[in-house]
TORKOL-4160 file (C-alpha; in steps of 0.2 Angstrom, whole numbers, padded with zeros to 4 digits, m for minus):
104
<pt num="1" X="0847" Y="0356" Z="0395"/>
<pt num="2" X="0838" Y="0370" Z="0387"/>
<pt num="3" X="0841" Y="0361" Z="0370"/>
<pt num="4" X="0829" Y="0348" Z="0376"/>
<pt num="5" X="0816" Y="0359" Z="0378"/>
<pt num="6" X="0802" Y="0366" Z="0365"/>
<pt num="7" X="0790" Y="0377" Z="0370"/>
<pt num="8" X="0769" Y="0371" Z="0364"/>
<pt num="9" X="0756" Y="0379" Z="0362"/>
<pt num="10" X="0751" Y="0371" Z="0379"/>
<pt num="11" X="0767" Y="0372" Z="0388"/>
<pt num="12" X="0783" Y="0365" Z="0387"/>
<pt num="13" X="0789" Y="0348" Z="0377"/>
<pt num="14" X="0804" Y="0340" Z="0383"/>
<pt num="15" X="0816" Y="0327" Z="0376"/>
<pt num="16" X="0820" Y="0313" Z="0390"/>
<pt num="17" X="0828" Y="0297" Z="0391"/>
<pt num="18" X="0822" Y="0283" Z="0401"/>
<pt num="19" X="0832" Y="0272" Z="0410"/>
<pt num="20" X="0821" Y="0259" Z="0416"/>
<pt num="21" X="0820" Y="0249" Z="0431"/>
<pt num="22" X="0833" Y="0259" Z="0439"/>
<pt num="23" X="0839" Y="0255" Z="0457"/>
<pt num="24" X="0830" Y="0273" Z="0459"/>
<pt num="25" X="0819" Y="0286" Z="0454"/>
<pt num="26" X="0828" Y="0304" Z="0449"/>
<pt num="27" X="0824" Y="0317" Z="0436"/>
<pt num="28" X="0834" Y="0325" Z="0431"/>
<pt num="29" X="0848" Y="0312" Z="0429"/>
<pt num="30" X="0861" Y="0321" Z="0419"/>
<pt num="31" X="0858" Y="0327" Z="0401"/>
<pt num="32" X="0864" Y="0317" Z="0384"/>
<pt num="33" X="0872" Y="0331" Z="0374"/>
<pt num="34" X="0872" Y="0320" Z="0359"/>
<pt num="35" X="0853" Y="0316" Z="0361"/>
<pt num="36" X="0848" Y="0333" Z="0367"/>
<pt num="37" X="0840" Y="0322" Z="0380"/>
<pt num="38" X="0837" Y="0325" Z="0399"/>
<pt num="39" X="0841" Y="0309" Z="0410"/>
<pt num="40" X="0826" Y="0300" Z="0418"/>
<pt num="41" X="0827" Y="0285" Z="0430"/>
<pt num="42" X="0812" Y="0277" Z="0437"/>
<pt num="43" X="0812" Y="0257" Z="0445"/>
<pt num="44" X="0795" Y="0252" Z="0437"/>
<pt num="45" X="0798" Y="0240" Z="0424"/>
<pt num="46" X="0795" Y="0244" Z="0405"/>
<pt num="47" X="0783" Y="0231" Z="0404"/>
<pt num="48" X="0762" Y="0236" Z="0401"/>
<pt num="49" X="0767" Y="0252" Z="0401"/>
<pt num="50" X="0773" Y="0255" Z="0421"/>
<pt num="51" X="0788" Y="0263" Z="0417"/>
<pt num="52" X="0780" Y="0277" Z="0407"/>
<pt num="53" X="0766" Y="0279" Z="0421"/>
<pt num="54" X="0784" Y="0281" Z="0433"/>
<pt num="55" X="0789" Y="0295" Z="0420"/>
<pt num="56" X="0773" Y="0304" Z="0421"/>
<pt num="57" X="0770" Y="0303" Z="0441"/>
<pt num="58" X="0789" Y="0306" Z="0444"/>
<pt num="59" X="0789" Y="0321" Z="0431"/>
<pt num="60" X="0774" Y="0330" Z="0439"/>
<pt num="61" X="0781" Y="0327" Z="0458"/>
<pt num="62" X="0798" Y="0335" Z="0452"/>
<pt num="63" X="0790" Y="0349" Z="0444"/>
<pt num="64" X="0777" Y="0351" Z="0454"/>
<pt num="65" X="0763" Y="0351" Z="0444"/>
<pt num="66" X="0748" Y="0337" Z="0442"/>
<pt num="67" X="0749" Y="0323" Z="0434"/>
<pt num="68" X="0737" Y="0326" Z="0423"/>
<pt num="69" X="0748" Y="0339" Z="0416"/>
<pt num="70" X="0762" Y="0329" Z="0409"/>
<pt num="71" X="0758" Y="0320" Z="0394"/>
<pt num="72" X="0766" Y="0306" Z="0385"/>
<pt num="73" X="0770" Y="0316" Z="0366"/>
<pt num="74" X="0780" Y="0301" Z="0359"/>
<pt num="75" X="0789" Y="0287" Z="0362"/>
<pt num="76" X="0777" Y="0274" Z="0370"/>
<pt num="77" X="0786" Y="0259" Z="0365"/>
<pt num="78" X="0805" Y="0267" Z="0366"/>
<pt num="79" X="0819" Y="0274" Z="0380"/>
<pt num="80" X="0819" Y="0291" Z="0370"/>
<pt num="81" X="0801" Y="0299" Z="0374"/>
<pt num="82" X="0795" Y="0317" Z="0371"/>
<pt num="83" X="0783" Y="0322" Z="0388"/>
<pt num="84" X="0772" Y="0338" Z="0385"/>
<pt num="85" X="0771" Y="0348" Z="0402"/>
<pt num="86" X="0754" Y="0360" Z="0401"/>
<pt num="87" X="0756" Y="0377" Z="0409"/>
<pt num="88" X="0775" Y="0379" Z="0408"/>
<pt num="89" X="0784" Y="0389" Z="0401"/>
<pt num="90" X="0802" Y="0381" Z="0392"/>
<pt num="91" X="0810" Y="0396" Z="0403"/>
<pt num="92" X="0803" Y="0391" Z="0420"/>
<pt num="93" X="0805" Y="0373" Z="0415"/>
<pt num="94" X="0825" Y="0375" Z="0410"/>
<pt num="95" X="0825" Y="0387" Z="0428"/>
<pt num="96" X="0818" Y="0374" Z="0438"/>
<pt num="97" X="0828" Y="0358" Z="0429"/>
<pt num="98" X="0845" Y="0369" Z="0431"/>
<pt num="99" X="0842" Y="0372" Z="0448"/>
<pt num="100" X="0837" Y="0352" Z="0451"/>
<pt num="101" X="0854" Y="0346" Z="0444"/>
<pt num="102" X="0866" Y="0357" Z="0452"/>
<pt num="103" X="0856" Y="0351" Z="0469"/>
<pt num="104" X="0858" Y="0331" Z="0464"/>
């Protein structure tokens, strides 16, 4: 997962890929090796932006850091988004996502 990850000058960017209107919420949901892209489910629809809300709230709980943290980089419109997370280094970010997957 650590090829999905960019460190910011304000944290840590991170490649994801949405699956909306899942049967569940989860994140990580596996990794895309071809997209360099770590999994994200979330049941909100991708309709007026409710999905990416889901991302954002979802993100910040897993991770545990606010929601005003996590930031939508790109990928408003799209299943493939980049999501800045402020205060986070890539290192404690891959720690904590590696530790999440071989949990789930």
């Amino acid at each position: 997962m650590a090829d999905a990850l960019f460190d910011d000058g304000d944290g840590t960017v991170i490649a994801i890929e949405v699956s909306a209107g899942a049967k569940s919420n989860l994140f990580p949901a596996g990794y895309n090796e071809w997209r360099k892209a770590v999994g994200c489910r979330v049941t909100a629809p991708a309709v007026d932006g409710r999905a990416n809300k889901a991302v954002i709230g979802l993100i910040s709980a897993t991770i545990g850091v606010p929601a005003s943290a996590v930031s939508l980089v790109s990928g408003l419109a799209t299943s493939q988004k980049r999501v800045r997370i402020a205060g986070v280094t890539s290192a404690q970010l891959a720690g904590q996502l590696a530790a999440l997957n071989s949990n789930g």
